[in-house]
N, C-alpha and C positions, 0 to 999 in steps of 0.2 A: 585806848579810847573806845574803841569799837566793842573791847568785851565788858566796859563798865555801861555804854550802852543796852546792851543786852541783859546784863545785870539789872539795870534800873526796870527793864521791860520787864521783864518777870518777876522782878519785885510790884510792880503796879499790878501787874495779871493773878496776882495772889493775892493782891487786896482784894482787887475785885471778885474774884471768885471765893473769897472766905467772907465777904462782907455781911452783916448781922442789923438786922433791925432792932431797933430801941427795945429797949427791958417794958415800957410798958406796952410798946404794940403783942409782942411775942406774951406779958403773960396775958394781954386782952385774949389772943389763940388758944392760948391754955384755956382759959374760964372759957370760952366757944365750946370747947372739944368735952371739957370735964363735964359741963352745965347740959352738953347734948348728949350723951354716952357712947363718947369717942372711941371706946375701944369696940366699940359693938357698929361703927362704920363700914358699908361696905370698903370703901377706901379709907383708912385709919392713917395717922399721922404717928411716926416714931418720930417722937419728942425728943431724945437724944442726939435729932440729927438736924442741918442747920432748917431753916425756915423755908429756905428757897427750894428745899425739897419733899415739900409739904402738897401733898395734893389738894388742886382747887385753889392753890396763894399763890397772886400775880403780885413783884413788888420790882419797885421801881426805887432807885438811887436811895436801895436799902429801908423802903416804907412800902408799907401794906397797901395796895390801889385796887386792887380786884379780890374777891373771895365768890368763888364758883362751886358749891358744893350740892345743887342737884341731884335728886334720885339719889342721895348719899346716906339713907337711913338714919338720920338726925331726930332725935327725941330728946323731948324736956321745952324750957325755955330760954329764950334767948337774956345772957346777963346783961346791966347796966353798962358794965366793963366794954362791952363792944363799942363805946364814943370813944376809945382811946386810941382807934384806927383812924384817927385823925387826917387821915390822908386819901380814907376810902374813897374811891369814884365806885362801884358794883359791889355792889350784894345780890348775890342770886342763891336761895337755898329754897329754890323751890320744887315741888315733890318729894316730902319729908314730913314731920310724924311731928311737928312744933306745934305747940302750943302757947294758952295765957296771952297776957295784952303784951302789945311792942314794948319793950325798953322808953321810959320818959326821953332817956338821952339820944336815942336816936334825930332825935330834931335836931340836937348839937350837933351832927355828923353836916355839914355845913358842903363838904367837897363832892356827897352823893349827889351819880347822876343817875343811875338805875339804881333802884330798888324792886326785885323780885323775890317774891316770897308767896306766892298763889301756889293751891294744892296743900295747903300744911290746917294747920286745927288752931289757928291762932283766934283769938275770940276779944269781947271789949271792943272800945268805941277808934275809930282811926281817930287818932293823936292830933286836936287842932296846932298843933307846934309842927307838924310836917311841912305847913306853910312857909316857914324859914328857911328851908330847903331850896333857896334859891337856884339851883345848878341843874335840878333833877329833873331829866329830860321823859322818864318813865317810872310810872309808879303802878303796879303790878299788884295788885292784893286779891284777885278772884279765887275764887273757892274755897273759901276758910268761914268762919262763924264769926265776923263781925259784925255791930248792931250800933244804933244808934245812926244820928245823922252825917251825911257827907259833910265833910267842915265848909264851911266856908272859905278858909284860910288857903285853900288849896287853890283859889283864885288868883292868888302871890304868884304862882310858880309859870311865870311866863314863859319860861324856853319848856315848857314840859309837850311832851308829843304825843307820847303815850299813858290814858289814866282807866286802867280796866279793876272795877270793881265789881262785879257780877261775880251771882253766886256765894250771898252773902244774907245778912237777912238788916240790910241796911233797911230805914224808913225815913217820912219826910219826902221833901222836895229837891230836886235839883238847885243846888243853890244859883242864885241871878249870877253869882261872881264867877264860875265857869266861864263865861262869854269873855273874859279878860285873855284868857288863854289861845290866842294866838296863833300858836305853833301848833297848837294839839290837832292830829292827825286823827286818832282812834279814841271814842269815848264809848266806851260799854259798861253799863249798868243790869243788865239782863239778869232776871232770875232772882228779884229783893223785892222788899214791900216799900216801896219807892212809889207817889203818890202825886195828884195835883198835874198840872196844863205843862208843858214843853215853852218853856220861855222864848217869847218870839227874837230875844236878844242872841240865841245859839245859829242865829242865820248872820252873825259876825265872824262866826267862824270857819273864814275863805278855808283852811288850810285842810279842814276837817275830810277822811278819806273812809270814815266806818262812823254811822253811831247807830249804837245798839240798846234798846231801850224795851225790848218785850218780856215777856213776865213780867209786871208790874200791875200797880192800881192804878197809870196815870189813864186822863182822861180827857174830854174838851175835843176842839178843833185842831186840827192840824196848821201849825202857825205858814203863813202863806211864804214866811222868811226861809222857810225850809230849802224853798226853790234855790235862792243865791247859793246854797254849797253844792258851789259847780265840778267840785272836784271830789264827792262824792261816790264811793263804789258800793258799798252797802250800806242800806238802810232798815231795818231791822226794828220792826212795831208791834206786832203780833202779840194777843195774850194781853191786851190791854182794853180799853175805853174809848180811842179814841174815833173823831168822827171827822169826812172830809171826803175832801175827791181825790182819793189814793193816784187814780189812775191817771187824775190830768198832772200833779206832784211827781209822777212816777217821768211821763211824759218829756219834765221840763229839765229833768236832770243826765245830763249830754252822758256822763261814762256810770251811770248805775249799771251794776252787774248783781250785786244778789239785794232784793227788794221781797218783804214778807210784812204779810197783813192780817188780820182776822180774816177767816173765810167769808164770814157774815158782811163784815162793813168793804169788803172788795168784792160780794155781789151786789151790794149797795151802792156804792159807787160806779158800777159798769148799767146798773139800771138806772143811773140818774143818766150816766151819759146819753143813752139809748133815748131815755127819754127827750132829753134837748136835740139830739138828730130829728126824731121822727117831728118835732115842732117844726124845726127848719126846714 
């Protein structure tokens, strides 16, 4: 009994350790690898050998969950094929040499919860289908050449936490449906031709810990809802239009730690103060 025991165990321990992911995830890797000039990776993948020893592929009960491929000298474009990882939670391929618009099918990719791909040459409009993306907690696009405007659709994505697009040559307005988002912690848009007032509705969002908004054409008053994101640590306006009394905004927010302005309208602000002292 005891040695069919042991028997049975290292019959299971050989499953497990020879286990193979599905024919279509494994050739989705292939079309990844060929489509970006896999042999020309810093870290290359020997195809010959099982998946689980593929560097940058996290897989769980035999499905693809993580692909971490970073600084991994990735060029070309990403294929359609990649929705066949069906199971994705992270895509990170960022600091890499991509290019062309995202895959239509990426909005299929329904289990994404990170998306990073910032640092690459990806170009074309962000995908209004990314709003389906219900799960995805961060979405990561800065420094690449996309244009066109911020979707709207991207208001869907309620658990989302992180949404940094700066560095881009995005235009248009902050769309209203942001203020939906909830959970989001970090909003950066810095460095786009990005346009129009700060929608007084963005002072819904308690959770908010950074927004970043300079380099821009926006313009107007400083919405006074600003004050409510109490949990605030940078605030980030510089390089814009706008107008207000930085300094009493700055004032009303208990954990700001880095706060930046136009020089001009934060001496303007410090002489308006000046002035209502010397009244009193």
């Amino acid at each position: 009994m005891k040695t069919l025991k042991i028997t049975l165990l290292f019959c299971l321990m050989s499953v497990f350790c020879f286990a193979e992911v599905s024919p279509s995830q494994k050739s989705a890797l292939i079309d990844l690898y060929k489509a970006t000039q896999g042999e020309a990776w810093n870290q290359s993948w020997d195809l010959d050998q099982p998946v689980s020893t593929w560097h940058g592929i996290t897989l769980e009960r035999d499905a693809v969950v993580a692909i971490n491929l970073s600084f991994n000298n990735l060029k070309g474009e990403l294929p359609e094929s990649i929705s066949n990882l069906n199971s994705l939670r992270i895509l990170n391929l960022a600091f890499n040499q991509l290019e062309g618009e995202l895959p239509k099918s990426l909005s299929s990719m329904t289990t994404l919860e990170e998306i990073k791909l910032f640092s690459n040459r990806f170009s074309g409009e962000i995908p209004e289908d990314l709003g389906r993306l219900l799960q995805l907690k961060s979405l990561e696009l800065y420094n690449n050449d996309f244009n066109g405007e911020i979707p709207e659709s991207l208001g869907n994505l309620t658990q989302l936490e992180n949404l940094l697009l700066s560095s881009n040559q995005l235009q248009g307005k902050l769309p209203a449906s942001l203020s939906g988002l909830k959970s989001l912690k970090v909003l950066s848009v810095f460095d786009n031709r990005l346009l129009g007032t700060i929608p007084s509705s963005i002072g819904g969002l308690a959770a908010l810990e950074e927004l970043v908004l300079s380099n821009n054409a926006f313009y107007g008053e400083i919405p006074n809802e600003l004050a409510q994101l109490t949990n605030l640590k940078t605030l980030l306006l510089g390089q814009n239009q706008f107008k207000g009394n930085f300094a009493a905004l700055k004032s009303q927010l208990p954990n700001i730690v880095h706060f930046d302005l136009d020089e001009i309208n934060s001496k303007g602000a410090l002489a308006t103060l000046d002035t209502e002292d010397d009244e009193d």
